[in-house]
N, C-alpha and C positions, 0 to 999 in steps of 0.2 A: 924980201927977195923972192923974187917968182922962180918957182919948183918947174924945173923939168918934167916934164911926163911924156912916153912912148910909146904908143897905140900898136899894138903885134899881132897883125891876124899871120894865123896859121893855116895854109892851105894845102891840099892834098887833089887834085882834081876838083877843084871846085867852083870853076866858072860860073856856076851855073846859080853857085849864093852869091859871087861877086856881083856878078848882075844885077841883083836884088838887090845886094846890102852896100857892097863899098862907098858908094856915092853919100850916103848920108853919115858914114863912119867917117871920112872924113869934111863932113858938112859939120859935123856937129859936135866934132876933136878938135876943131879949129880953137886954137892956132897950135896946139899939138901937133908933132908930125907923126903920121900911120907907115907903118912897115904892113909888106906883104913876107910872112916868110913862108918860104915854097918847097914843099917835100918834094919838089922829080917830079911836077906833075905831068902826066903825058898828054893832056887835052891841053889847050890852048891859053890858059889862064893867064901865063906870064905876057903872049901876046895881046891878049885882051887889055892886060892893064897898060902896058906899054905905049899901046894907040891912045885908049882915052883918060887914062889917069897916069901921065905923066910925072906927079905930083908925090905919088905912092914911090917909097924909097923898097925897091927890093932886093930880099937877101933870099937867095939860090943853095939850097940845100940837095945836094949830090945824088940824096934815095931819099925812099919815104923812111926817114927813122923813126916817126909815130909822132904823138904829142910829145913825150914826155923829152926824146931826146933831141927830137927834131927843135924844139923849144929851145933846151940847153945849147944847141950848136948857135942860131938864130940869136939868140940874144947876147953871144959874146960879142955882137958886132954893134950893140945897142948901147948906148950912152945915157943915161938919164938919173934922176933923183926916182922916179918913181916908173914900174913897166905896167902896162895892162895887157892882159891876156886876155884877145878876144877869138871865139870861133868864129869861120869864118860864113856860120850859119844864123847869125845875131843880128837883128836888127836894131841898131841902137837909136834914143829919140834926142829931142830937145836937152841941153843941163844935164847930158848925163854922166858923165865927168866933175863936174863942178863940187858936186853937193858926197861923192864920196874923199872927194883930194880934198876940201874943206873941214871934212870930218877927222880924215887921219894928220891934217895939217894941227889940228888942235889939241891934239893929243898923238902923242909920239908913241905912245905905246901899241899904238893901231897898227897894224904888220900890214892886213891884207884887207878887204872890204868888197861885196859884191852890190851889186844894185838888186832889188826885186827881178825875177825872170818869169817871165808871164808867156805861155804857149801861142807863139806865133802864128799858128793854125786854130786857135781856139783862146782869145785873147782875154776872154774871164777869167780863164783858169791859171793857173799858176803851170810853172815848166817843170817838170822832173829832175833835171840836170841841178836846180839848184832852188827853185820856190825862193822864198824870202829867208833862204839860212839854213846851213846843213849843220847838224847833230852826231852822235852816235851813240849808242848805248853800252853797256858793261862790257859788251862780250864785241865790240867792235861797230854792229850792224847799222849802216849810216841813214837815215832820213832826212827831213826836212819839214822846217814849220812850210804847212802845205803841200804837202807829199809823204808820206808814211808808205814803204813798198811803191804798190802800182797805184795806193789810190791817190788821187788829186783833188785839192781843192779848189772853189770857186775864189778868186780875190773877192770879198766882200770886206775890204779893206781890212782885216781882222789882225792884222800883222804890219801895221803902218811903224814908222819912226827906225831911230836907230838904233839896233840891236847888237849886244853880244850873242856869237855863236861859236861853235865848233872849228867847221871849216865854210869856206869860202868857193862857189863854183868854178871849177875851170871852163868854166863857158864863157864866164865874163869876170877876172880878178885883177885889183889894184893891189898889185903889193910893192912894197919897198924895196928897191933893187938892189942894196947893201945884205938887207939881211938873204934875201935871195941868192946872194952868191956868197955869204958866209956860210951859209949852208949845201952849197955847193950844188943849189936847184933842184928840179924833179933827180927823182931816183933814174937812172936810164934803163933800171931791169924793169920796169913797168911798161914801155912802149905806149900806154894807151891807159886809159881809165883807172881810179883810184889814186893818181899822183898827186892831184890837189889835196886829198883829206891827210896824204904823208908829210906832204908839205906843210901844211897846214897844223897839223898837227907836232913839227917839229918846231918849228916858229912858236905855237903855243911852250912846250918843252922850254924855249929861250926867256921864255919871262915876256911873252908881246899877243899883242888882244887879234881877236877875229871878229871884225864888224858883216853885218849888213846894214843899207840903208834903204828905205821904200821912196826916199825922197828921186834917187835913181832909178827909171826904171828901162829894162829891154826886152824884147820879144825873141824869144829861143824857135829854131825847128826843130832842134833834136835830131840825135842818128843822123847827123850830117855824116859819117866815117862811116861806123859802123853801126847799123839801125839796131832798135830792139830787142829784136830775137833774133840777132845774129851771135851762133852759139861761141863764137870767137871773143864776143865782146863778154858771151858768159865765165867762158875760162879765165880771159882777164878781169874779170870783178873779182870772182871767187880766189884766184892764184893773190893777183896783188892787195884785198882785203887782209891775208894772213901774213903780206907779207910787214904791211902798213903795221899792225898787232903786232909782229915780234919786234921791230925796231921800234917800237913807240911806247906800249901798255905799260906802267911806272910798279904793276905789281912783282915782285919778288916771284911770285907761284904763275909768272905770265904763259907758261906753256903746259898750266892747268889750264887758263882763260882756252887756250889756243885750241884745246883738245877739247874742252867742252863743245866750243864753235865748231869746231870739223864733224863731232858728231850731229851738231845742227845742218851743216853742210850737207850731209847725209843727207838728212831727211827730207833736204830740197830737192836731191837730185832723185830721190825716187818718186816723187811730187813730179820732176819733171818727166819720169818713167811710165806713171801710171795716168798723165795728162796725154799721153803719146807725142814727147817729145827727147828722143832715145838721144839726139842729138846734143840736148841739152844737159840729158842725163852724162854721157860721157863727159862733156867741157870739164864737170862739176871733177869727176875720177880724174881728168888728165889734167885739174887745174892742185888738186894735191898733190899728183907727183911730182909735178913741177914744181909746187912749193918746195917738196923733201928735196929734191936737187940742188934749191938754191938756200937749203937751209941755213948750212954752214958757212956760205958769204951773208945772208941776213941778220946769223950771230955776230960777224964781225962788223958789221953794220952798226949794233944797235952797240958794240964795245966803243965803237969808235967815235958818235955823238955823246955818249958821257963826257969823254975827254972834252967839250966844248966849253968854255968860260958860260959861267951862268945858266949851262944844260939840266934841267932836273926835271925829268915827269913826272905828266900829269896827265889827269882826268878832269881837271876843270870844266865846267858847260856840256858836260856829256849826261845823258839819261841812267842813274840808277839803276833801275826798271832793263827790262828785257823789252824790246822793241816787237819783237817776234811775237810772245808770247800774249802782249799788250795787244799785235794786232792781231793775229789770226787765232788767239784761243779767245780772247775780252770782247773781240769786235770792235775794237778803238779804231775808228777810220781818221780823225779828225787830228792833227797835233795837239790844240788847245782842248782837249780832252781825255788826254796821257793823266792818268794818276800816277804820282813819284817824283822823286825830287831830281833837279839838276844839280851835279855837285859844284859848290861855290871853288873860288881859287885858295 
């Protein structure tokens, strides 16, 4: 029986990557159908696809409600056995669908699966957003085979085949649209960055695996939304990193974990103080109290996924080891050069 699948780019003002990209997203989804789903954008995108991509099914979302929930509204209108979540900064190639719906076809325990993301501006290198498979370590802090922090590796194929990992890029995810909405999708207090590794992480919690595969691959731009060192995108890494931790971490003492991390938080942000980046510095201070704010709903959060049939955390595929420490006190730049164990399931 041939599997449904449903192509979901998510845009926000972004003409200017449809341009680039939609044409080959649906060249090479075919016979998949592609959605456009549209935060409010106020440049012309909707108009653009309307003349020349006809073909693009789109779903009109009211405001910009971010990734996370902009996502969740979008997708009740989707129908499929399996969703992909693509940005709408991705350029996708030849078989790129194929070889990961193949993969999770064969084993049913596969939830979600990304292809390699290789940096669209610099197409040796692996993408930030997601390299060949995202991690975390003890105390939460996320990387990627091929991306550790800021540094990036060359693809020198060093990471080919299909792999278990962590989580899965929200740049480019195949997941299974049952378990998706038994979990009832992204968090909505996220708006933006960190929902895929909550996700991600919950689906593992359920008893179901996180592939990648090298045999897919795509070309990321990155900070399509919100670039870099926009100190916005800083608050939301650091607020929904903690938030990801309390609803997830399967230790009993997890708000020892918690308070360990905040004091590591610290010392990012005076890092970001004394690099002359005040701006950042703050994010860091206004992305804790915003945690403490939303604390007592992220307690009822992480009450409430216990009660799920089959719910039990875990640390499965996550780094031992401190990530932090490995890179900026060891000088570990490289993933395949981390000393320490991944904890098995």
């Amino acid at each position: 029986m041939q599997v449904s699948v449903a192509v979901v780019i998510l845009n926000y003002n972004g003409k200017k990557f449809l341009e680039l990209f939609i044409e080959k997203a649906i060249k090479f989804s075919y016979p998949h159908q592609v959605y456009v789903a549209d935060n409010a954008s106020t440049d012309d995108s909707i108009a653009y696809l309307e003349k020349n991509f006809p073909q693009v099914k789109i779903i009109r979302n009211d405001k910009n409600y971010g990734y996370a929930t902009g996502y969740n509204i979008a997708l009740k209108q989707v129908k499929s056995d399996y969703i992909v979540l693509l940005n709408n900064d991705v350029e996708v190639t030849e078989n790129w669908l194929q070889h990961a719906i193949e993969l999770m076809e064969a084993d049913k325990k596969i939830a979600a699966c990304q292809p390699k993301l290789l940096d669209y501006n610099n197409r040796t290198k692996f993408e930030y957003a997601g390299a060949a498979g995202g991690f975390i370590d003890k105390l939460g802090y996320p990387f990627c085979k091929g991306r550790i922090f800021n540094t990036i590796e060359t693809d020198n194929k060093q990471y080919e085949g299909n792999h278990e990992v962590f989580w899965a890029s929200g740049a480019c995810m195949i997941v299974r649209a049952d378990l998706f909405w038994k979990l009832n999708g992204f968090d909505d207090d996220f708006f933006a960055h960190m929902e895929e590794i909550d996700l991600c992480w919950r689906i593992k919690n359920l008893g179901y695996k996180i592939y990648t595969t090298s045999l897919s691959t795509v070309y990321h731009v990155g900070g399509g939304t919100l670039n870099k060192i926009n100190a916005r995108k800083t608050f939301l890494n650091f607020r929904n990193s903690l938030i990801t931790l309390t609803k997830n971490h399967p230790s009993k003492v997890f708000l020892l974990v918690i308070y360990f991390r905040m004091l590591l938080d610290g010392v990012a942000g005076l890092k970001f103080l004394l690099e002359g980046e005040p701006k950042h510095f703050l994010a860091v201070i206004k992305a804790h109290f915003s945690f403490y704010s939303l604390l007592g709903l992220t307690l009822k959060k992480r009450k409430a996924l216990k009660q799920l049939p089959g719910f039990k955390r875990t640390l499965s595929n996550s780094y031992s080891g401190s990530i932090v420490y490995s890179h900026f006190i060891k000088g570990v730049k490289n993933f395949s050069d981390l000393k320490g164990k991944f904890l098995l399931p």
